[in-house]
C-alpha positions in Angstrom: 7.8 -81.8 -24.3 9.9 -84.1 -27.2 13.3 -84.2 -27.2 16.6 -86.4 -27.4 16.6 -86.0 -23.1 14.1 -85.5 -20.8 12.7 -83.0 -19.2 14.4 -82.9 -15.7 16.3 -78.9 -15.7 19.7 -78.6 -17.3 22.0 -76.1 -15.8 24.1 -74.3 -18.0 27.7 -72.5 -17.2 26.9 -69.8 -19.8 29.9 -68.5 -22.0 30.0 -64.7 -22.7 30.5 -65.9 -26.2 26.7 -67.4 -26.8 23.3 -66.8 -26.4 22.9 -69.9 -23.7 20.0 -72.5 -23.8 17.8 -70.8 -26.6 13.8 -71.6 -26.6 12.7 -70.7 -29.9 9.0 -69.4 -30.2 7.7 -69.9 -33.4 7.9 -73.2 -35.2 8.4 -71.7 -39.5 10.9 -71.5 -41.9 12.3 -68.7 -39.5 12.6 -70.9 -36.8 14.4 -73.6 -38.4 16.7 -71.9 -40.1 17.8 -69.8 -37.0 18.1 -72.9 -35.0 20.4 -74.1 -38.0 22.8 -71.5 -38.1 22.4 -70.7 -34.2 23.9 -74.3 -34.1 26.6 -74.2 -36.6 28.0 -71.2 -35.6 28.3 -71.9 -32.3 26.2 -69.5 -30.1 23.7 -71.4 -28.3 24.3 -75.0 -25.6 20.9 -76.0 -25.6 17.8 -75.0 -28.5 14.2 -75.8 -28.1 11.2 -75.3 -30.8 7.7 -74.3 -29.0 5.0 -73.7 -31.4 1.0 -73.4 -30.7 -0.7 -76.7 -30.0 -2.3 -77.4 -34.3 -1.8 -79.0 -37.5 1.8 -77.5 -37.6 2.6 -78.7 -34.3 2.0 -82.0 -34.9 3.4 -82.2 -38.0 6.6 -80.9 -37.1 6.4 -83.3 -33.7 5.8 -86.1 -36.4 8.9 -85.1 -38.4 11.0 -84.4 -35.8 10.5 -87.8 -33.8 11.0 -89.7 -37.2 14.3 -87.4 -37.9 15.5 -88.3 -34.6 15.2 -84.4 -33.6 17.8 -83.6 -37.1 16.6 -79.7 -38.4 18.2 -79.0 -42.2 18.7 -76.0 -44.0 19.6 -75.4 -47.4 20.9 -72.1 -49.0 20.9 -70.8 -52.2 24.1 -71.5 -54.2 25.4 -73.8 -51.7 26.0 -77.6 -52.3 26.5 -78.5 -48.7 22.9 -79.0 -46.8 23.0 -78.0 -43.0 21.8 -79.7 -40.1 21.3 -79.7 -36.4 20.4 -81.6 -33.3 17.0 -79.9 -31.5 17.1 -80.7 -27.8 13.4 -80.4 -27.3 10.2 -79.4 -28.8 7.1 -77.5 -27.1 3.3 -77.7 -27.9 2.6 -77.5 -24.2 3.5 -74.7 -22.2 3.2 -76.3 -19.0 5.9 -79.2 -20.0 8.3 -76.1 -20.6 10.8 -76.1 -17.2 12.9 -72.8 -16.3 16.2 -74.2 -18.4 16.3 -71.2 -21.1 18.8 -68.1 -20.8 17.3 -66.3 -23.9 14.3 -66.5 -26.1 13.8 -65.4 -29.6 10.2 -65.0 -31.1 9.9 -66.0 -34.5 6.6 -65.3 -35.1 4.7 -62.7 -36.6 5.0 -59.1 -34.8 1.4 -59.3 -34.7 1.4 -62.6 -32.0 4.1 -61.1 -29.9 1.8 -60.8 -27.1 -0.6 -64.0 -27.1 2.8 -65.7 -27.6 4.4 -64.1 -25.1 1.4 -64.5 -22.7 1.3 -68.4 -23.7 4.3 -69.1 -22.7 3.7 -67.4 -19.4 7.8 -65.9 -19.7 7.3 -63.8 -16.0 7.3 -67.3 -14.3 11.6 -67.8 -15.6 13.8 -66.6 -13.7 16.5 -67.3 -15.8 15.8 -65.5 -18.9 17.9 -62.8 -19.3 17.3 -62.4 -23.2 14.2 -61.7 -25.5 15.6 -61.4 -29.7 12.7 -60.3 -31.7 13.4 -61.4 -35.5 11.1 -58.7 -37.1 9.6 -56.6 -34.8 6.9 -53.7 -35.4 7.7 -50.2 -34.3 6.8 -50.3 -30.9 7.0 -54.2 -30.3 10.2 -53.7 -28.0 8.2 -51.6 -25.7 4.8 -54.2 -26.1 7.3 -56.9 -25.2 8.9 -55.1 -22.1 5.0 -53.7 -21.0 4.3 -57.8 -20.6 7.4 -59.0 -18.8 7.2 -58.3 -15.1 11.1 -59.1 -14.9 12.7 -55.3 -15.8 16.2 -56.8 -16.1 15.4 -59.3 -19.1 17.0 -57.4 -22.0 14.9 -57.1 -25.1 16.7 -56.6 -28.6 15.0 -55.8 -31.5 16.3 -56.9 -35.3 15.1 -54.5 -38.1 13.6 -57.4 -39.6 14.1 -60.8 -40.3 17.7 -61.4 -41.7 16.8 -63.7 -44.7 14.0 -65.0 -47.3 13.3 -68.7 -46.0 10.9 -71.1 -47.7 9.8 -74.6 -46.0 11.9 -77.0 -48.5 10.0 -79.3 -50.6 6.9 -81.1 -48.3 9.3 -80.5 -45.4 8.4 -79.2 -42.2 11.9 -79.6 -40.7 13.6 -78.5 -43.9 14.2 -74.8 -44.8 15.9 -73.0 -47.8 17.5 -69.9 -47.6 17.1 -68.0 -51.0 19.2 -65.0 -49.9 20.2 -62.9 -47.0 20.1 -60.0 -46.2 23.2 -56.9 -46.7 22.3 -55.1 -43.6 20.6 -55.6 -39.9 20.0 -52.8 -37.7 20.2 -54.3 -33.7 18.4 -51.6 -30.6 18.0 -52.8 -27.1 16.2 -52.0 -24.2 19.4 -51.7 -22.3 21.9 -49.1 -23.1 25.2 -50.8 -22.3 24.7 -53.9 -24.1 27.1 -56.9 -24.4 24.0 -59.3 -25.7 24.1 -56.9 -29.1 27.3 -57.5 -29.3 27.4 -61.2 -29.1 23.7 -61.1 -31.7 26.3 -59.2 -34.5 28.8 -61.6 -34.6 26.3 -64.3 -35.2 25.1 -62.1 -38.1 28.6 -61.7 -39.4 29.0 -65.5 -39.4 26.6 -65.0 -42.3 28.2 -62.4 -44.0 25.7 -60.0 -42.7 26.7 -56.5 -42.1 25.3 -54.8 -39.0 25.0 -51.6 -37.5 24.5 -50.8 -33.6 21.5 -48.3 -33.0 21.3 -45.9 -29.9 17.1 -47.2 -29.4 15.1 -50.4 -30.3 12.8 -47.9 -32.7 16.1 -47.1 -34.6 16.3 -50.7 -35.4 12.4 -51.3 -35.5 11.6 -48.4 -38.2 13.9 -50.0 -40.7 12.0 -52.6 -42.1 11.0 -51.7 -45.4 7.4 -53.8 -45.5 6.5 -51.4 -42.9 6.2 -48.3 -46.1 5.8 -50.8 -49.3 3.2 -53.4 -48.2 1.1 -51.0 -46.8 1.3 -48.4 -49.8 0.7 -51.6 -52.4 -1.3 -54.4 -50.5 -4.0 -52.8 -48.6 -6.5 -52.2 -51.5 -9.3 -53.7 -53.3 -7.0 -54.8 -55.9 -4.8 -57.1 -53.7 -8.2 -58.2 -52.1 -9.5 -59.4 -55.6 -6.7 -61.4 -56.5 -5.9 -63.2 -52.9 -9.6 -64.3 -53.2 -9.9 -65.0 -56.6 -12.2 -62.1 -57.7 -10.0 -60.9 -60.8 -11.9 -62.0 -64.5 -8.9 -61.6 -66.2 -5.2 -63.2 -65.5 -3.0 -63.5 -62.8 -1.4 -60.9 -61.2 1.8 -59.9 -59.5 3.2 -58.2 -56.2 5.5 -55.8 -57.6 4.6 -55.2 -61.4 2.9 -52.0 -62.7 -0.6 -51.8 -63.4 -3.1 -53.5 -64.6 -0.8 -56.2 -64.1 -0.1 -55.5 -60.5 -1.1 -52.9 -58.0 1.8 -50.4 -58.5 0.8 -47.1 -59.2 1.3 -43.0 -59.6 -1.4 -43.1 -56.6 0.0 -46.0 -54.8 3.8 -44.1 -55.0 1.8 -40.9 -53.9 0.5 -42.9 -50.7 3.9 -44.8 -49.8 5.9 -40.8 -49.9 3.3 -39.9 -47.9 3.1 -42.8 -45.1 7.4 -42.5 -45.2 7.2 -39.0 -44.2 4.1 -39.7 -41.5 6.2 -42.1 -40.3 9.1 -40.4 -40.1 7.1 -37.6 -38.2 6.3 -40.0 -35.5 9.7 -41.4 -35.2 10.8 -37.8 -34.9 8.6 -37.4 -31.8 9.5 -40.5 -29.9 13.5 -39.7 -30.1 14.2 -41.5 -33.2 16.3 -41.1 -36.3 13.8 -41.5 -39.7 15.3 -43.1 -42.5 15.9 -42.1 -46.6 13.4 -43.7 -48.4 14.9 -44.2 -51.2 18.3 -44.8 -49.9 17.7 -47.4 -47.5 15.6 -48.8 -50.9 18.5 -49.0 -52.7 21.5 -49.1 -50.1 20.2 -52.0 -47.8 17.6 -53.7 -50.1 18.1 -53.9 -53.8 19.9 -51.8 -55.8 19.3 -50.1 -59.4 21.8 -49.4 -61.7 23.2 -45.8 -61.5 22.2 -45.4 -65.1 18.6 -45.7 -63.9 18.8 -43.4 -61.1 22.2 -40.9 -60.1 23.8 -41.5 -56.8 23.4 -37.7 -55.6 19.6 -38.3 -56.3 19.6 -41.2 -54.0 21.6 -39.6 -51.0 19.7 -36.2 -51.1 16.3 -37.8 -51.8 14.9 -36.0 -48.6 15.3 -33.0 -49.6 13.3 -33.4 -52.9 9.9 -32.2 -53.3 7.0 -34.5 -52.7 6.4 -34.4 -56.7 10.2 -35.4 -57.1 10.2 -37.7 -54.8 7.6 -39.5 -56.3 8.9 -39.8 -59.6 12.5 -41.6 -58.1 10.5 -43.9 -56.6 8.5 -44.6 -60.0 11.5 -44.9 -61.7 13.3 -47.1 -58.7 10.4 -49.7 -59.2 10.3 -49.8 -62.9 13.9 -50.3 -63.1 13.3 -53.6 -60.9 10.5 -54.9 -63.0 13.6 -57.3 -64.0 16.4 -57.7 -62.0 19.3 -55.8 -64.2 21.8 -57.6 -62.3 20.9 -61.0 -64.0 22.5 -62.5 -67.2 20.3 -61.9 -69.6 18.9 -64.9 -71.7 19.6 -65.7 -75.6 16.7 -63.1 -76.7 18.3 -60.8 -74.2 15.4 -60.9 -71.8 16.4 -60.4 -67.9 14.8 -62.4 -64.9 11.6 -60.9 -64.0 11.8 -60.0 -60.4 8.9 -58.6 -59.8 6.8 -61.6 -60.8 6.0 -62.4 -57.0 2.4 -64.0 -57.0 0.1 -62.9 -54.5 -0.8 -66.4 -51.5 -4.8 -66.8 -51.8 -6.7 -67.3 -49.6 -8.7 -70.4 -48.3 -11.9 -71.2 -47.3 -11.3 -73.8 -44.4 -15.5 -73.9 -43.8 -18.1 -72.5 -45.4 -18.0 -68.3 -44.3 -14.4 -68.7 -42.4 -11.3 -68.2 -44.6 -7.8 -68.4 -44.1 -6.1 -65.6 -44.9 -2.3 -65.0 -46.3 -0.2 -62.6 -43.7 0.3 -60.2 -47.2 -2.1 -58.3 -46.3 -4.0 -58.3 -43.2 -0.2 -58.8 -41.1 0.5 -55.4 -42.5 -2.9 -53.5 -41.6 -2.4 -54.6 -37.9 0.9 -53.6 -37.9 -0.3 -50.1 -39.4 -3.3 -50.1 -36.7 -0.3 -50.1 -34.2 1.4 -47.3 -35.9 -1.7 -45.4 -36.1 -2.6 -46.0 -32.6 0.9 -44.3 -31.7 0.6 -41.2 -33.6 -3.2 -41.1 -32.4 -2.4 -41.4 -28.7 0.8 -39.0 -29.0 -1.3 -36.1 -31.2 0.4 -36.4 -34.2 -1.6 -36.2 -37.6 -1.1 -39.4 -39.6 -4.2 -38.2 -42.4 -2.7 -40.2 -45.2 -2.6 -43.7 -42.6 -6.3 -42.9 -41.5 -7.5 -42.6 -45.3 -5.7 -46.0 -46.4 -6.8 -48.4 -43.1 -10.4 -46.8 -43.7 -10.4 -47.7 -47.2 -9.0 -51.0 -46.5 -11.7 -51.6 -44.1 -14.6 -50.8 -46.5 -12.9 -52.9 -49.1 -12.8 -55.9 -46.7 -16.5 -55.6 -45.6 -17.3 -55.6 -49.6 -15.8 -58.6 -50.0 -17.1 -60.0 -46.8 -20.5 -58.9 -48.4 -20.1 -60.7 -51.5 -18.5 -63.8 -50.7 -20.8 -64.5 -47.7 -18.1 -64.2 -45.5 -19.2 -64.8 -41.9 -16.3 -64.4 -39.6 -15.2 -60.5 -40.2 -11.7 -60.1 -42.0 -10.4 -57.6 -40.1 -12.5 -57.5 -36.6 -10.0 -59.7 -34.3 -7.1 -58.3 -36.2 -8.4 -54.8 -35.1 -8.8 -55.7 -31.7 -5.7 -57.3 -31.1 -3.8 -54.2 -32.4 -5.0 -51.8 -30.4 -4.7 -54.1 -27.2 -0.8 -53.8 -28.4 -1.4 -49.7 -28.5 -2.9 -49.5 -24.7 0.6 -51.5 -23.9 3.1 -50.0 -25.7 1.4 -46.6 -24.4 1.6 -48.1 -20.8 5.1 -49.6 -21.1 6.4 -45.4 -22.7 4.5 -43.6 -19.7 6.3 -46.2 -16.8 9.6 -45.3 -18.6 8.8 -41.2 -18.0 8.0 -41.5 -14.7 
């Protein structure tokens, strides 16, 4: 453990107005910016950073030391930069002491469990709190299948509450580009006053939120869980992130050729939304409009491009009909048409989002971005659900095959040596035989 104190056990009188002494898994732009606002606002006494033992680790150990433990966050449109004092940071577990009231995980759905396991969170006894920043459908019940404690409280976010960049070369630095309008809070316990205290500290950032009855309420409204999927788990996506197009760059959220948006591709995310929304159906939950939540708690179009009783009675379309709003919906954000446009009259182009390559770190063994392989886990998960619960999913089955025998072709040519999507695989459906578990204790 670093930090401004040592390591001896603070005790906290805890105020029902905060969150307590906060450990903070996860070590990214997340992280830094949580800890920020966590600290400005006043909801936590005590925050701690524990990330992995790695490059990042000691790189943000370096920065932090030579900072004297000082975390910054700027936002978008603000002059004024933000700071904050970190009490301690982690890259060993066993310098971690039982001094934390509430833990938030702000890592990648898909490292939930090793992260959870690592930080060996059974031996506290005084957490009472688990936050998880953008959780999976299912990850509330993964998390509580792990804990051995039954009164620690898990809540889940819909999804991570802004877009947050490192700044600069900084690894103690984050910028906020934007926030988001609306986050969805579900906990494991039904009368809640931890919820209660996690919404005001979203609506000291001008964020609304909305109370669900269950954690999947929350969990299922995370709208990567139907675009990246439908968009990012194909051959095309593969040839850019590793460099295999001949012609030109290309783009997340542009049309074809010069992204992956497609008739097909808007055929495939209609039909994962409704599979989806068949399996939340089945587990007690409340599905969500597409193409309202789309417009209502994402981005909006202009009501020109699409009519307001075409976005609020989009369920009740046909499939066809459906289709065709979400066309027009993603061809209407090719730019933003909020934006001023320029002298020549030309709007920002929003949907210019480049795809992150990949990187061979040794011959055969690549890094890979999270966009995509972070999505087909979390749709393995998803999968695993429906699979284990008897509900057809045909549409989810045809895209993480096709995925699969995309990967192994360019495992094939490249001379890959270390399988894309072999650990990945594993790992998810570890996280299926949990969340199973975890669902079948709670009927007994």
């Amino acid at each position: 453990m670093y930090g401004l104190e040592g390591s001896e056990e603070i005790v906290s009188t805890r105020s029902p107005s905060d969150l307590g002494n906060i450990l903070i898994a996860g070590a990214g732009p997340a992280a830094i910016q949580t800890a920020v606002q966590l600290y400005n606002a006043g909801f936590s006494e005590r925050i701690g950073l524990y990330n992995r033992p790695g490059v990042h680790a000691e790189r943000i150990k370096k920065e932090l030391i030579h900072n004297q433990f000082e975390v910054s966050l700027t936002i978008q449109g603000k002059e004024a930069e933000l700071t904050a004092k970190i009490d301690c940071f982690f890259n060993d577990v066993s310098n971690i002491s039982d001094e934390w009231d509430t833990i938030i995980l702000a890592t990648p759905c898909t490292s939930y469990a090793e992260v959870l396991m690592s930080l060996q969170t059974t031996d506290f006894k005084r957490i009472r709190t688990i936050i998880l920043l953008a959780p999976n459908i299912g990850s509330n019940d993964l998390i509580k299948s792990l804990m051995a404690k039954e009164t620690v409280e898990v809540i889940s976010m819909s999804t991570y509450f802004a877009a947050t960049k490192f700044h600069a070369n900084s690894a103690v630095t984050a910028h906020t580009k934007a926030f988001k309008k609306r986050i969805y809070l579900g906990s494991s316990k039904s009368k809640s006053s931890m919820v209660n205290i996690l919404k005001e500290f979203l609506k000291s950032m001008k964020i609304a939120v909305e109370l669900v009855d269950h954690p999947l309420d929350a969990e299922c409204r995370n709208i990567t869980t139907y675009v990246h999927p439908a968009f990012f788990l194909n051959e095309f996506t593969l040839n850019e992130i590793f460099n295999l197009h001949s012609k030109g760059k290309k783009y997340m959220y542009k049309l074809y050729p010069e992204g992956p948006i497609t008739q097909q591709r808007i055929k495939t995310m209609v039909r994962l939304w409704k599979e989806i929304s068949a399996l939340m159906n089945n587990l007690g939950a409340k599905p969500i409009n597409l193409l309202q939540f789309l417009n209502d708690d994402n981005y909006p179009v202009p009501p020109e491009s699409i009519h307001r009783d075409d976005i609020d009675n989009f369920i009740e379309f046909e499939e066809v009909k459906q289709e065709y709003l979400l066309y027009i919906r993603y061809t209407s954000i090719l730019i933003d048409p909020f934006s001023i446009p320029d002298r020549e009259g030309r709007y920002f182009e929003f949907s210019a989002v480049p795809f992150k390559k990949a990187e061979e770190e040794q011959e055969g063994v690549w890094s890979i971005p999270r966009i995509p392989f972070e999505d087909y886990q979390k749709l393995i998960v998803i999968y695993g659900l429906a699979k284990n619960l008897n509900i057809p999913m045909p549409e989810m089955k045809r895209l993480i095959e096709d995925f699969e025998l995309e990967c192994n072709k360019v495992e094939s040519l490249l001379g890959i040596t270390e399988s894309l999507i072999e650990a990945r695989r594993v790992s998810s459906l570890r996280e299926v035989t949990n969340i199973m578990r975890e669902r079948k204790r709670q009927c007994l």
